[in-house]
N, C-alpha and C positions, 0 to 999 in steps of 0.2 A: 381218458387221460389219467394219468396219477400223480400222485401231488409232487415227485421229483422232477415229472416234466414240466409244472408249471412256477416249480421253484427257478428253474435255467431260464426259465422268460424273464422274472424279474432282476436278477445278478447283474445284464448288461446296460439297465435303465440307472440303476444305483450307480456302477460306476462311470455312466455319464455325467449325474448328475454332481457327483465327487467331484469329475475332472475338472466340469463347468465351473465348480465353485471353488476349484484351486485355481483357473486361471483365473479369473474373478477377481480374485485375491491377492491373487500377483497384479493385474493391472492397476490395481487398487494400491497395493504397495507401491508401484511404479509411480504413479499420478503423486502418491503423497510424496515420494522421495522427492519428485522433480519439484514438486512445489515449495518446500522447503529450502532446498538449492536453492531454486531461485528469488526467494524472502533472504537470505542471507546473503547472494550476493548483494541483494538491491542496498541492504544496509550496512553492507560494506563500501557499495557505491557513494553512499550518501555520507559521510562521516569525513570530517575535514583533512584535507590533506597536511602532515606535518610538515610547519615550516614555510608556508601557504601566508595571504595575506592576510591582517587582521582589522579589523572594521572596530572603530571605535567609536559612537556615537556621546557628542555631550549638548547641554544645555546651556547657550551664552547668552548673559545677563545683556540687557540694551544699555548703553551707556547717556546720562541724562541730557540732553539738546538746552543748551542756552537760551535764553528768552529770546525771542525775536527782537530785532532792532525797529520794525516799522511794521504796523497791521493793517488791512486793508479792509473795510466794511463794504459790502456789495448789500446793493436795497432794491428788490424786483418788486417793482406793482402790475399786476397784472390790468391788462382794460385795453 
């Protein structure tokens, strides 16, 4: 054998191995594009609609209760 015929054995491993790793790379690119899309729509989804309801939360003071007019004592013995 001479070393030109074993040089054409390795050429077509290489560019397998190219091709593998460009589509690879492309899948790779694909996977990130779509997942990104889909991170921005969701936080586009998520974001309040203009003009939409508005939720107001507050904190109301109790107003004081007048004394009782009549109390009653309850007395339990046990036995």
């Amino acid at each position: 054998m001479t070393d030109i015929h074993l040089s054409s054995r390795r050429r077509p491993r290489r560019r397998r191995h190219r091709r593998l790793a460009r589509i690879l790379a492309g899948l790779a690119a694909a996977l990130l594009l779509l997942l990104v899309g889909i991170s921005i729509g969701r936080a586009l989804g998520d974001g309040p609609s203009p003009g939409g309801v508005r939720t107001q939360v507050r904190t109301l003071d109790p107003r004081p209760l007048p004394p009782a007019p009549r109390t009653v004592t309850v007395t339990v013995t046990s036995g």
